[in-house]
N, C-alpha and C positions, 0 to 999 in steps of 0.2 A: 221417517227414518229412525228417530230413536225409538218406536214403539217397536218398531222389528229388531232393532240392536237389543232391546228387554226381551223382548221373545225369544233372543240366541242367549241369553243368556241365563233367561231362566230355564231352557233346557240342558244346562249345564250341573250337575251332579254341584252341591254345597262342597261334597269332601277334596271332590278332585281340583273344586278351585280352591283350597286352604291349600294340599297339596301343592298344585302349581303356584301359589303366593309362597309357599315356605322355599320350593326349590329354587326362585328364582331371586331368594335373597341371597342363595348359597352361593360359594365358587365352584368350579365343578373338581376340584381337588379335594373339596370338603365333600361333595356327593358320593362321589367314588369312596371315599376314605368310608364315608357313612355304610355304602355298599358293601362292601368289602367286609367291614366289622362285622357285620350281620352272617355275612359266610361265613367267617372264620371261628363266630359263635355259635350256629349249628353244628357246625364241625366238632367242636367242644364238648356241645350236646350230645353229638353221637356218638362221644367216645374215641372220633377220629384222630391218631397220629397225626399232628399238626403239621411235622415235616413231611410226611408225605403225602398228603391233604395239597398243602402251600405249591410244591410242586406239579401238584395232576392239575390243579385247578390254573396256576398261573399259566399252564402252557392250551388251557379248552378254550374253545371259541368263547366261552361262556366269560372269560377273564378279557377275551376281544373284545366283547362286546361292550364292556366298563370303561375300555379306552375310550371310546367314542362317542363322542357326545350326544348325535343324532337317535342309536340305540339306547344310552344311559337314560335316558329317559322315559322309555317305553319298555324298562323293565320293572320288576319288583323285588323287591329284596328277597324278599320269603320265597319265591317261586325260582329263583336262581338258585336255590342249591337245592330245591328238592329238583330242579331238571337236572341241573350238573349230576345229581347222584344216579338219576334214568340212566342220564347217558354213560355215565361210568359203568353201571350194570350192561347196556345193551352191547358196550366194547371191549366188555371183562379187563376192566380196568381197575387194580384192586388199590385200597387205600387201607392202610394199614391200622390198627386198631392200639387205643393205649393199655399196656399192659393191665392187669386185673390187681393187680397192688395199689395201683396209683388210680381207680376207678372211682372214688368215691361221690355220692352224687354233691357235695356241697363244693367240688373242682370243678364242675361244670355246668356252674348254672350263667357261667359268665365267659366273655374270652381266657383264655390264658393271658399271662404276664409276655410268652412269648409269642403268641400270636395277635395281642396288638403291636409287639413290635415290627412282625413281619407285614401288619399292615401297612404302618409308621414308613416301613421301607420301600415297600412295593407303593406307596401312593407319591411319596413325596420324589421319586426315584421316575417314576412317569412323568409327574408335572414339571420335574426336573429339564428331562429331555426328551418328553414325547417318545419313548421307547413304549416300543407292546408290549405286555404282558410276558408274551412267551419269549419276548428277544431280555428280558429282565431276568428270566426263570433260567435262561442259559447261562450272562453273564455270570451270577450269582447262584448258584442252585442252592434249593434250599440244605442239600447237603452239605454245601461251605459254610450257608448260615448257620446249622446247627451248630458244624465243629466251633465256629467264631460267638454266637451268641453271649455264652456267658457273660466274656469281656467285653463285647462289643455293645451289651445295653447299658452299660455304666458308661456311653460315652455319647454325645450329639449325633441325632441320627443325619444330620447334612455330614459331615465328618466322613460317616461309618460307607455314606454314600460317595463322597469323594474320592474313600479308600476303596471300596471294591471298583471303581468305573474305572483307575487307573490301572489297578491289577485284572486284568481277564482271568473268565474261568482256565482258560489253558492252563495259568500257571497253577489252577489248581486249590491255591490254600493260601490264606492268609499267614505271614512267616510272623514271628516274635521281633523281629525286625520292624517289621511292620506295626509294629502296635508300639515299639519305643518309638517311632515317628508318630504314631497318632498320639502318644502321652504327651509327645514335646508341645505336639501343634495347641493341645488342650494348656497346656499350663501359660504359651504365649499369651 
């Protein structure tokens, strides 16, 4: 018995068991988060509009499939956003590009400032309550997050999630209202 347990497991690849020992000390909040960072710095790489990046991706199967723990593991980082970008080609779905001012290459050798916060959001915002991707991507669109970001990264991203889950997108927009209550909550 243990000579055939050596023999399954010497046909086992050295990396992919480092691999499976590293993911399995992880949570899968930290997986995801991990995943995620990775899209959202290709994204950077390519030049891509983050806000409209954040939206096409949160709502693709491909943002489903990081829900789920079953598939989060039979992905790879690297190979989710050169597929995501296929398939945005194959459904002419365009994502928008950052203007040629702001292009420089020493801006994107790394996430943006605001695109780890949208990660910041969309991860902890899931673990939170099991919402998908795309039902995240409605609450919140990244439209609202753009208008709200500035203020909204100078504050606790559980906070900033507490505030949009209560407000629906219906209502559209985070009011000034709203942000003297999120100041109160902070100082308590």
């Amino acid at each position: 018995m243990l000579k055939s347990t050596l023999k399954i497991y010497a046909d086992y690849d050295a990396e992919a068991k480092k691999l499976e020992t590293e993911l399995a000390k992880k949570s899968m909040e930290q997986i995801r988060r991990e995943y995620l960072t990775t899209v959202f710095t290709y994204a950077c790489r390519r030049r891509l509009d983050i806000w409209s990046f954040a939206q096409a991706f949160m709502e693709s199967r491909f943002a489903f499939a990081l829900d789920r723990a079953e598939t989060l593991f039979q992905l790879k980082e690297d190979e989710v956003f050169r597929d995501f970008m296929v398939e945005c080609t194959r459904n002419g779905v365009e994502i928008d590009s950052v203007p040629g001012d702001r292009s420089g290459m020493a801006r994107f050798r790394d996430i943006s400032p605001e695109g780890a916060w949208l990660v910041e959001i969309y991860t902890k915002w899931h673990s939170k309550t099991g919402e998908a991707s795309c039902e995240i991507a409605e609450r919140a669109p990244a439209s609202l997050l753009k208008k709200i970001h500035k203020k909204a990264m100078t504050h606790e991203v559980d906070e900033i999630i507490a505030l949009l889950i209560e407000h629906s997108a219906d209502a559209a927009a985070i009011t000034s209202k709203d942000y003297e209550l999120l100041e109160e909550s902070v100082k308590k």
